[in-house]
Backbone bond lengths (Angstrom), bond angles and torsions (degrees), N, CA, C in turn:
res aa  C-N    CA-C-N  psi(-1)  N-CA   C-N-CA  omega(-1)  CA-C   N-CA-C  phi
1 X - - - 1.446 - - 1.534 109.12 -
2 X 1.457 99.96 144.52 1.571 84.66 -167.34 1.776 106.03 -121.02
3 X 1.326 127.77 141.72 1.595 117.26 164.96 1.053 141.84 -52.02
4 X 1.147 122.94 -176.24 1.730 115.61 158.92 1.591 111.25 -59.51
5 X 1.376 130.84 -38.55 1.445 144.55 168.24 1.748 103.83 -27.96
6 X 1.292 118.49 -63.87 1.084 131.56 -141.98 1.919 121.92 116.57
7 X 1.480 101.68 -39.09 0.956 95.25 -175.91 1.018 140.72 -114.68
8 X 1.574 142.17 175.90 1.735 120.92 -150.30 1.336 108.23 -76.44
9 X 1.143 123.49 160.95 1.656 131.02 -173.02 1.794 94.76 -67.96
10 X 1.180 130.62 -46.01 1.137 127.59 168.90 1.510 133.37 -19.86
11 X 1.769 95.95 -56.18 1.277 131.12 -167.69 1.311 101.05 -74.78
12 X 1.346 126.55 -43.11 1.345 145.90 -174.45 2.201 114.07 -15.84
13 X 1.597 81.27 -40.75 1.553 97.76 -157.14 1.859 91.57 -88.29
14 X 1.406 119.40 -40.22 1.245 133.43 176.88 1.715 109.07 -39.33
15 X 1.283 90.23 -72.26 1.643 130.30 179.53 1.628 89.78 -25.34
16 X 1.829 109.06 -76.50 1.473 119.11 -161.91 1.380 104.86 -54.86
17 X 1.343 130.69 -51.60 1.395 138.34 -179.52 1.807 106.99 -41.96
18 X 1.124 103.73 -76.81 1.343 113.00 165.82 1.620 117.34 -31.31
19 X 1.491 124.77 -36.95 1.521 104.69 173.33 1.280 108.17 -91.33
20 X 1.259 151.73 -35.33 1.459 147.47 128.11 1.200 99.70 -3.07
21 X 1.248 126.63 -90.62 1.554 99.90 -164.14 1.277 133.20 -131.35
22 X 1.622 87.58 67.38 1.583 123.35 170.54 1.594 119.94 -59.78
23 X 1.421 102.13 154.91 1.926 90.27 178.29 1.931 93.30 91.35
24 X 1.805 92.50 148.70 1.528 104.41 178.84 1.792 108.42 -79.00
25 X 1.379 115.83 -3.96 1.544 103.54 -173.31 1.914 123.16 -124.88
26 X 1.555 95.71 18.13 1.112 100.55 -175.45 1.804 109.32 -74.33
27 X 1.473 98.53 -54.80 1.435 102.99 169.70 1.396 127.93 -76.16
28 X 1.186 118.77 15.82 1.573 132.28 148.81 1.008 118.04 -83.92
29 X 1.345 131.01 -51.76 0.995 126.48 165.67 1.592 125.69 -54.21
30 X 1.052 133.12 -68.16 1.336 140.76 166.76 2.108 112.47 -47.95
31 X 1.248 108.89 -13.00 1.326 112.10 156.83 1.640 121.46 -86.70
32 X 1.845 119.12 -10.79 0.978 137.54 -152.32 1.579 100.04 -106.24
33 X 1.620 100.36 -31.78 1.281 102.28 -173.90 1.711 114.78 -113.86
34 X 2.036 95.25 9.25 1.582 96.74 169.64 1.411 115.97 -75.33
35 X 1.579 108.03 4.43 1.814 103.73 -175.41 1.448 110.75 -111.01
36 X 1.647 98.30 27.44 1.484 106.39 -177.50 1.465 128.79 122.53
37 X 1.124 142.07 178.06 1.347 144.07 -169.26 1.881 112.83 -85.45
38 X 1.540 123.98 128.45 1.395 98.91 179.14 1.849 86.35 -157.09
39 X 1.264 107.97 167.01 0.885 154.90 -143.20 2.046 94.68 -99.85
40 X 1.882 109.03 131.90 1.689 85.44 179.24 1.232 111.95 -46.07
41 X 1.266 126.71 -55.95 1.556 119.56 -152.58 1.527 116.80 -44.75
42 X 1.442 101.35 -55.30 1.549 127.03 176.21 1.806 100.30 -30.67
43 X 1.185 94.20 -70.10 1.735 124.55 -179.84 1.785 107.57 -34.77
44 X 1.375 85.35 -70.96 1.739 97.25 157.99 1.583 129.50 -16.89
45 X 1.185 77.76 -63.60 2.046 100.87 -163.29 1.941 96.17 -83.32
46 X 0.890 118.18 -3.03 1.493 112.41 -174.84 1.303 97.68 -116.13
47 X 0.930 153.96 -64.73 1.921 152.04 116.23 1.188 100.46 17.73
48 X 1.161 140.15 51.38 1.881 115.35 -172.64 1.909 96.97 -57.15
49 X 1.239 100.64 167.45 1.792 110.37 146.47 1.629 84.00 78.04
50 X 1.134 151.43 23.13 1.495 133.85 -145.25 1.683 88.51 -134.14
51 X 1.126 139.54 120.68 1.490 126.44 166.59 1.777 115.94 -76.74
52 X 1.197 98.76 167.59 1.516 108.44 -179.94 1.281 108.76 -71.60
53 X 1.443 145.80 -63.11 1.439 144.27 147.43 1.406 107.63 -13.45
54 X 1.366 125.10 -85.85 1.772 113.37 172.33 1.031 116.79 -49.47
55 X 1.565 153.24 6.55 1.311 143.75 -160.67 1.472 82.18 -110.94
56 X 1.681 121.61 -53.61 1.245 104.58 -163.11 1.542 93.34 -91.94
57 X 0.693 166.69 -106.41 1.521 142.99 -159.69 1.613 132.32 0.63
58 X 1.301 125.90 -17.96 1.120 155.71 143.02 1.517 127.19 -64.08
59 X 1.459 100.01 -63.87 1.546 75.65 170.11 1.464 127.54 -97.85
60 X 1.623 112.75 11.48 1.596 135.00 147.09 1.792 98.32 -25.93
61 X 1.817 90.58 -77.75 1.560 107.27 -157.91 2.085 97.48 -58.01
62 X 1.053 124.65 -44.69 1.379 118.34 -159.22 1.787 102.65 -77.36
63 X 1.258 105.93 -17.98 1.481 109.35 173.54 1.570 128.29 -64.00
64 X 2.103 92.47 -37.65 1.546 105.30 -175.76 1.381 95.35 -76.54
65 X 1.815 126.96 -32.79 1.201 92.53 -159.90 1.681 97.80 -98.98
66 X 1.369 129.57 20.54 1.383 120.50 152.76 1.548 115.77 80.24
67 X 1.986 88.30 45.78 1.681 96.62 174.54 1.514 103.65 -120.49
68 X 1.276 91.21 -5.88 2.039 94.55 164.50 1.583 106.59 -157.04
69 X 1.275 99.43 173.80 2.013 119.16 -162.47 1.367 84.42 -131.72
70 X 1.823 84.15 138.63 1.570 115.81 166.22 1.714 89.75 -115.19
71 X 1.686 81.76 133.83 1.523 89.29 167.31 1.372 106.12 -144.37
72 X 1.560 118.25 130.29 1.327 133.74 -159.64 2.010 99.52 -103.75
73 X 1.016 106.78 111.47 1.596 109.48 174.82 1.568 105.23 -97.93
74 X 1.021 107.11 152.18 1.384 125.12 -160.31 1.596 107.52 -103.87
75 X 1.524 115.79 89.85 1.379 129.39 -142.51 1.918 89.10 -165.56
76 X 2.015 98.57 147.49 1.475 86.87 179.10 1.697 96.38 -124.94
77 X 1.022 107.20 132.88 1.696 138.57 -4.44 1.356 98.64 -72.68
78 X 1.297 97.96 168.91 1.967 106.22 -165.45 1.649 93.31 -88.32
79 X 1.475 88.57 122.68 2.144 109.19 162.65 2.038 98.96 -65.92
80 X 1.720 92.72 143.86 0.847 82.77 -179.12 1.868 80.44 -130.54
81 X 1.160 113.56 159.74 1.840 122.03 -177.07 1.514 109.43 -164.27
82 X 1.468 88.35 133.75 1.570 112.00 -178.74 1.462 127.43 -122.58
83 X 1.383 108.21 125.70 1.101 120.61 -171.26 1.617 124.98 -123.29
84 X 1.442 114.59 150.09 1.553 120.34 174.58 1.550 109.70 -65.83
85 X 1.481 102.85 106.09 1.616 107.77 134.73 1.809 146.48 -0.84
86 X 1.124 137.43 120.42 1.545 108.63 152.19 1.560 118.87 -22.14
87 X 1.842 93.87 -60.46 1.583 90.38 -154.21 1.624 101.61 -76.05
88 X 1.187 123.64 -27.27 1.070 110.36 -176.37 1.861 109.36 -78.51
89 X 0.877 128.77 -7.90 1.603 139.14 153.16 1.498 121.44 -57.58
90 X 1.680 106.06 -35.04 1.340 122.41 -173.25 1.699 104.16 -65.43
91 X 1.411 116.91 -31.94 1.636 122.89 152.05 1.274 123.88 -57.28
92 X 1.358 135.58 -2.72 1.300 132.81 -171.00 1.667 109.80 -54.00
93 X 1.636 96.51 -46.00 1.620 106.17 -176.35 1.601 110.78 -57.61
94 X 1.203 100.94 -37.39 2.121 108.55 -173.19 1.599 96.85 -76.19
95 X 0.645 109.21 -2.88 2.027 120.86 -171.17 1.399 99.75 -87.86
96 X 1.013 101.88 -76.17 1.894 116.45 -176.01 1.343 115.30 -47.34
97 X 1.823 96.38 -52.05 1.630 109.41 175.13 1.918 123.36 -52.56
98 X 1.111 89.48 -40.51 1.693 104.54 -173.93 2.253 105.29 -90.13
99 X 1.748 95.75 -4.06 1.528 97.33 166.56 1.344 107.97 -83.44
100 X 1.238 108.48 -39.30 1.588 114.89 -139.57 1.900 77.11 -76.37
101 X 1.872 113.66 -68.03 1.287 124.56 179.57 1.826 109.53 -16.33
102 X 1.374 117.23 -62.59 1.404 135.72 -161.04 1.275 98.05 -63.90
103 X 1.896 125.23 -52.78 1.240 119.19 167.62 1.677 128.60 -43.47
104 X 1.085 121.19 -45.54 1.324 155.60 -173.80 1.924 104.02 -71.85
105 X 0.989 98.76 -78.69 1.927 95.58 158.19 1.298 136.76 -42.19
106 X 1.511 98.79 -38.79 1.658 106.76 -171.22 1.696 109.87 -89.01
107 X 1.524 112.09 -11.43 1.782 136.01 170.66 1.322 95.63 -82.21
108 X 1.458 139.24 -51.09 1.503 124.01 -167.66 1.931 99.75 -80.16
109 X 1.323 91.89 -63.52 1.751 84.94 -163.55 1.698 115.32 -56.73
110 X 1.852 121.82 -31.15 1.260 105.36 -156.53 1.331 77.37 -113.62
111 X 1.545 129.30 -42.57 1.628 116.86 175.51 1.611 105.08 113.66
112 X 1.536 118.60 24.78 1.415 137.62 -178.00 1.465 113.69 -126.12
């Protein structure tokens, strides 16, 4: 049966996941910051290829939807550090799964 969407009520939950964390650097990032709390730059440099404009636009979007914390300490100039969530932790398993997968793919098709 299908919605007003188009798509199956099933899919529904798929669908939402998927715009959350849409884009090649959302789950880099949030894999970047499953090894702990860091700092943009830090963030930066582990992200290779990632610009500063998309970095903060990125973790804008993962902030609203409350899979990581900005926390501003009161320091001059003020540190700013970002960290994983519960919920955004609650991905740890889809993290690992889609490492281990990527390892495993990138050995058959390119042979590395």
């Amino acid at each position: 049966m299908l919605t007003k969407g188009g798509c199956p009520k099933t899919m529904l939950s798929i669908k939402d996941a998927l715009e959350v964390l849409e884009g090649k650097w959302k789950l880099l990032i949030l894999f970047s910051l499953s090894g702990g709390s860091k700092r943009f730059k830090e963030i930066s440099r582990e992200v290779a290829g990632i610009t500063g404009k998309t970095l903060s636009k990125e973790l804008k979007s993962l902030e609203t939807n409350q899979l990581i914390k900005r926390e501003v300490f009161d320091t001059f100039p003020p540190t700013v550090q970002y960290s994983i969530t519960g919920q955004g932790m609650s991905l740890e398993k889809l993290l690992d799964e889609l490492h281990v997968w990527g390892l495993q793919h990138r050995k058959k098709i390119i042979g590395k």
